[in-house]
C-alpha positions in Angstrom: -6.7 -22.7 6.8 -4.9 -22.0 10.1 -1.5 -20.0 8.9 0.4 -22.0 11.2 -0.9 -25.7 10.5 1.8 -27.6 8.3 4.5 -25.4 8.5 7.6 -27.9 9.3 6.5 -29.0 5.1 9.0 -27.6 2.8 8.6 -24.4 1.8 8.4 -24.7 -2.3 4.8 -23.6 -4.0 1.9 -25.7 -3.5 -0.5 -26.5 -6.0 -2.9 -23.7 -5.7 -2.9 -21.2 -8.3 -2.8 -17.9 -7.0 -6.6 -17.2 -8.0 -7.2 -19.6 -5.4 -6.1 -17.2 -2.7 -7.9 -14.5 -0.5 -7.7 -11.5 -2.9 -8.9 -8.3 -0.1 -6.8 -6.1 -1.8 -7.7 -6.9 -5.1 -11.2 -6.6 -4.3 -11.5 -3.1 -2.6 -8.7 -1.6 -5.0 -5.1 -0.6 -4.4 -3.7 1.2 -1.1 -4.5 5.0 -1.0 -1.7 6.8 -2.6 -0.2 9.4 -0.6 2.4 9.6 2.1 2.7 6.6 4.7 4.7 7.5 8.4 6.9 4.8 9.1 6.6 5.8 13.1 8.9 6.4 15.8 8.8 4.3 18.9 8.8 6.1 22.1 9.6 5.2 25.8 9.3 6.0 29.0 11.8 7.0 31.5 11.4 3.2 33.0 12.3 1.9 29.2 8.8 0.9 28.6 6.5 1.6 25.5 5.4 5.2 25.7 1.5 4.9 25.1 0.4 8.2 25.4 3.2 9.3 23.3 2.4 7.0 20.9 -1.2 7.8 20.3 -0.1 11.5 20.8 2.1 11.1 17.6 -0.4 9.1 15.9 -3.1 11.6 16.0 -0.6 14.7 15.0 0.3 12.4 11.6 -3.3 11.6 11.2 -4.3 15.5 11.7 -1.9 16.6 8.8 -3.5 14.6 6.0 -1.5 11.1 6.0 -2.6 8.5 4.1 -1.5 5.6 6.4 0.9 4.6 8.9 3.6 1.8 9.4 4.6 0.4 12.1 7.9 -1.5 13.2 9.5 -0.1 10.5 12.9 0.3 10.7 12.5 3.8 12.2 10.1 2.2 15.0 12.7 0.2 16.4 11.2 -3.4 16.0 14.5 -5.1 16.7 14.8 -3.8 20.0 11.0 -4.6 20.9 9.9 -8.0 22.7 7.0 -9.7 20.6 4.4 -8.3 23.7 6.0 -4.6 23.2 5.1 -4.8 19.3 1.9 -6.0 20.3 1.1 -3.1 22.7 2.4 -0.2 19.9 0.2 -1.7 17.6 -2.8 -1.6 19.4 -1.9 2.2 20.8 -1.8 3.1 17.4 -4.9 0.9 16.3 -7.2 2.7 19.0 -6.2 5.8 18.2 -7.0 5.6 14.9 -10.1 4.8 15.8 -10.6 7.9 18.0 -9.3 10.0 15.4 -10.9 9.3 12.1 -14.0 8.5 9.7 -14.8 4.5 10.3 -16.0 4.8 6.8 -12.6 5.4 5.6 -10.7 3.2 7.5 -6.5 4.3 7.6 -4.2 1.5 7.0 -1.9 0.4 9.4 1.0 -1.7 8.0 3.0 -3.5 10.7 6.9 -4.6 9.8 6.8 -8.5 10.7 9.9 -8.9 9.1 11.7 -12.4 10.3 14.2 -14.9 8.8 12.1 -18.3 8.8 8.5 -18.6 7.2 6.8 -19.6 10.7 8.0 -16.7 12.5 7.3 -14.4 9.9 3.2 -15.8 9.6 3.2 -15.5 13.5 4.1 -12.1 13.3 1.9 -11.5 11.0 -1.4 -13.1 13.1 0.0 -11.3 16.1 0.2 -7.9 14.0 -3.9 -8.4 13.0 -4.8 -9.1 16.4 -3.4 -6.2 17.2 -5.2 -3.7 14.6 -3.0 -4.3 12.1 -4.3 -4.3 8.3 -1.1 -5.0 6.4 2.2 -6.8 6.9 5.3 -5.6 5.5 8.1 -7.9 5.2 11.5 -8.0 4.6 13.3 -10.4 2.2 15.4 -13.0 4.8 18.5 -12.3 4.2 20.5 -13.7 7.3 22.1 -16.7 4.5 21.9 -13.8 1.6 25.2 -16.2 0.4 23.2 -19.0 -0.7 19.9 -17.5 -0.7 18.3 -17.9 -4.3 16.1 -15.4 -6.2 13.9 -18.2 -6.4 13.9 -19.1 -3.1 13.2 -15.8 -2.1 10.0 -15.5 -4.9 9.1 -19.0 -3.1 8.8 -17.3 0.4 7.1 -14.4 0.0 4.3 -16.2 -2.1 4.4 -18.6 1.2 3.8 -15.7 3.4 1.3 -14.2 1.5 -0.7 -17.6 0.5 -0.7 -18.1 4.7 -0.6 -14.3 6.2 -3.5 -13.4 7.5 -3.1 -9.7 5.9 -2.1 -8.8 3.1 1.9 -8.2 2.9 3.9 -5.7 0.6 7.6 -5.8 0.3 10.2 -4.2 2.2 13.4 -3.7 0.0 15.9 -2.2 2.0 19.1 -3.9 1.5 20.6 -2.6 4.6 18.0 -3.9 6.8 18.5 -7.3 5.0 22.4 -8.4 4.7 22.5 -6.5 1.4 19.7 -8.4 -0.4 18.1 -6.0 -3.2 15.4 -7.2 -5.1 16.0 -6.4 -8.9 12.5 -5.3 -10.8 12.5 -8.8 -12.3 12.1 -10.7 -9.3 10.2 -7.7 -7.2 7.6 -8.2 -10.4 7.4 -12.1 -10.3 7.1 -11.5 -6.3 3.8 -9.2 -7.6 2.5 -12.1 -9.3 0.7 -13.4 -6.0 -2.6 -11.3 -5.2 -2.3 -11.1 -1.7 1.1 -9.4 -2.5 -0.4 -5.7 -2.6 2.7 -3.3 -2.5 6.4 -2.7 -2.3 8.4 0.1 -0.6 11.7 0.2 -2.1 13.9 2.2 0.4 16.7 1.3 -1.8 16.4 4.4 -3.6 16.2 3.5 -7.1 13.5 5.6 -8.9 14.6 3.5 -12.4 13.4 0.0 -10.5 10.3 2.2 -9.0 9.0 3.4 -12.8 9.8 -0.6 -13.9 7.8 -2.1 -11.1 5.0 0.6 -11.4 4.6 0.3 -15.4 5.2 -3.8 -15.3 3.1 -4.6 -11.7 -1.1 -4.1 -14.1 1.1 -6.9 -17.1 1.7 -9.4 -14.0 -1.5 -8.9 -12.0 -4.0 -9.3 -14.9 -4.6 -6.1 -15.5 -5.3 -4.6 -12.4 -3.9 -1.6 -10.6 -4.0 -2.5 -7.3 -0.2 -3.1 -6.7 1.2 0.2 -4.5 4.7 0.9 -5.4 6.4 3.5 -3.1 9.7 4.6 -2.2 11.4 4.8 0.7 12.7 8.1 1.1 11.4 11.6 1.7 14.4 13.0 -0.7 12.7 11.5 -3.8 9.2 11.8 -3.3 8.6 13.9 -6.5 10.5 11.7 -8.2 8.3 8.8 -7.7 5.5 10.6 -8.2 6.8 11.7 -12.0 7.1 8.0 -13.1 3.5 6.6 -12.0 4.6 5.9 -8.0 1.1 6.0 -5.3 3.1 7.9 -2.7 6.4 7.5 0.0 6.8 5.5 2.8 9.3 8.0 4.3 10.9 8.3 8.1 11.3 12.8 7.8 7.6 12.4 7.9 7.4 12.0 11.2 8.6 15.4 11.4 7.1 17.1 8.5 4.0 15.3 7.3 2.6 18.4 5.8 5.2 19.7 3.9 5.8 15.7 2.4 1.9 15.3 1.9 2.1 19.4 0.1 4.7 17.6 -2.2 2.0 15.0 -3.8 -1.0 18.1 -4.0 1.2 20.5 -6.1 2.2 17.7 -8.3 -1.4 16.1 -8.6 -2.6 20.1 -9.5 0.4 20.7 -12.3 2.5 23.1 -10.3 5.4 20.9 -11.2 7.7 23.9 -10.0 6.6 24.8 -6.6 6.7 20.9 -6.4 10.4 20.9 -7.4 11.0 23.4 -4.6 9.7 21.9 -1.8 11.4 19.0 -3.0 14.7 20.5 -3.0 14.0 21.4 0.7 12.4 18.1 2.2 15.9 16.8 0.0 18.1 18.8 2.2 16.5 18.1 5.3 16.5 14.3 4.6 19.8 13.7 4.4 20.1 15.0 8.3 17.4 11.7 8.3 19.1 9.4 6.1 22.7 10.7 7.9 22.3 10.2 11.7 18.9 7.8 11.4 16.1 7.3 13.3 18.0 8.5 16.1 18.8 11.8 15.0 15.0 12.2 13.5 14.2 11.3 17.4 16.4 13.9 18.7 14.7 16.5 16.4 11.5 16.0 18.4 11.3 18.5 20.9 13.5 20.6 18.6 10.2 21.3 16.5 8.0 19.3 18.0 8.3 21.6 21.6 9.9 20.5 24.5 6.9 18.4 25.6 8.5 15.7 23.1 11.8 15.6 25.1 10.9 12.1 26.4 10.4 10.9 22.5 14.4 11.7 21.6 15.3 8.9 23.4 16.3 5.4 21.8 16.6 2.5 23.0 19.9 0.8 24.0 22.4 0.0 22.7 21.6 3.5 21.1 21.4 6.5 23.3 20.3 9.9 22.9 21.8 12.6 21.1 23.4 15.2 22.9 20.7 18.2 22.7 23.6 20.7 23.5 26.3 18.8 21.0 27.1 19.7 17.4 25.2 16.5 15.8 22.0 18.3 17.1 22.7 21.6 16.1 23.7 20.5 12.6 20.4 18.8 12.5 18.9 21.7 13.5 20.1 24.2 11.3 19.8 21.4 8.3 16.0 21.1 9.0 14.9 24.4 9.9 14.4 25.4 6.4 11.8 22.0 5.9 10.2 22.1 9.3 9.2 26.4 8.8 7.5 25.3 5.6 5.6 22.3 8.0 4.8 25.6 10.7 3.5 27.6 7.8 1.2 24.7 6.6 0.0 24.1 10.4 -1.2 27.2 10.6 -2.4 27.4 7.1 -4.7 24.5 8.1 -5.6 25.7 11.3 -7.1 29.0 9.5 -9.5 26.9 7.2 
């Protein structure tokens, strides 16, 4: 069916049953567990997409062991991006994956094609997969959060999926969304729908991760195929403890190693050394959470080397961090203890 045909009909559940749909995901098994990079978007001096930037940062994530990467997330500056711009990232990133890695173990790239009506949000969606994209992730519309029902929110997200054509997982950041959080109940009747593979709950509540991961097999017939991730670098561990596949987390565009070294000490019992590391990637992400995607851009060239000057810079109506100011020292001195640990496991790798 073409995802855009019929969609001025109203948007209540149709008469399929969900076995009726696609099921990809369901077929080839959940999402690789493991640390996703929600990436940074970079620009050139003239304000337009940086590509060799872009591929540059792709294949350093890529290099240090990530599971997959997201796109037009909320640190990759979406909102600010014409629908051509998202187009060209995508692709940058696309073809550089496919330079960079095994074709018989394809990386997932999950593009954010959040929007606030159902036929912008499908249309994003097509216009992610034409682009490379493998997954969609999509926020709840919450522009009339006021009168916005649970149900009607269930109701669109089993649209999107029945009509996407990827698969979609869940975005649940309440402050991208005009305060809408999805509680476990309705994040598990959301899971119901197979083409509904995963959720990244950026909220920060590991009690709502460890319900969604336990109830997600009871609603999807016994399968475990649904990721469940959260959304933060400072409670990786955590998730990991209650059953969580991995992070979708912004500090690992910084320090993919030392978030992917998390997930290996747990998975070998050194619970911990885990518990350490932790405690640092906790410490450095708050400088993340604090200043945002901007101050995570201005520690670039701070760690990154000066060759990554160009990628501090936002776009307006943000502007750059003043490298010389006390923001960027605090950030500095906040991360250094995180980003020697990411050195040390560079050159760790580098020696095997």
């Amino acid at each position: 069916m073409d995802p855009m045909s019929d969609l001025n009909m109203a948007t209540t559940p149709t008469s399929q049953t969900h076995d009726d749909y696609p099921q990809e995901q369901s077929q080839t098994g959940r999402l690789p567990s493991g640390v996703y990079v929600p990436m940074l978007a970079f620009f050139t001096p003239t304000d337009g997409i940086d590509v060799a930037a872009t591929q540059r940062h792709t294949a350093r994530l890529l290099a240090a062991g990530v599971a997959g990467l997201v796109v037009h997330g909320s640190n990759g500056e979406a909102v600010h991006m014409s629908r051509r711009e998202r187009h060209e990232v995508i692709e940058a990133v696309a073809d550089a994956v496919r330079h960079e890695t095994d074709s018989h173990a394809p990386v997932p790239i999950i593009a954010g094609c959040g929007a606030q009506s159902l036929r912008e949000t499908l249309e994003l969606c097509q216009e992610a997969k034409d682009a490379g994209a493998t997954h969609a992730l999509v926020l709840p519309p919450g522009y009339y959060s006021s009168i916005l029902s649970k149900d009607a929110i269930v109701s669109f997200f089993h649209e999107v999926a029945s009509r996407s054509a990827i698969p979609i997982l869940i975005y649940n950041f309440p402050a991208a969304a005009n305060g809408v959080d999805l509680d476990s109940d309705t994040l598990l009747r959301i899971a119901t729908h197979p083409r509904v593979v995963g959720v990244k709950l950026t909220c920060g509540n590991t009690g709502k991760l460890a319900r969604v991961v336990a109830g997600a097999p009871k609603v999807r017939g016994g399968r475990d195929d649904f990721f469940v991730a959260g959304g933060s670098a400072d409670f990786i561990l955590q998730g990991l403890v209650v059953g969580g596949h991995g992070t979708i987390s912004g500090f690992a565009n910084l320090a993919p190693r030392a978030c992917v070294r998390i997930g290996e000490l747990f998975d070998r019992g050194l619970l911990k050394e885990a518990r350490e590391l932790q405690h640092e990637m906790a410490r450095a992400d708050w400088l993340a959470i604090r200043y945002g995607f901007v101050g995570v851009k201005a520690a670039m060239p701070l760690f990154h080397g000066k060759g990554e000057t160009s990628c501090a810079e936002p776009r307006l109506p943000f502007t750059r961090l003043d490298e010389n100011g006390a923001s960027v020292a605090e950030i500095e001195q906040g991360m250094l203890g995180a980003m020697e640990i990411e050195a040390r496991l560079a050159v760790e790798a580098a020696g095997n």
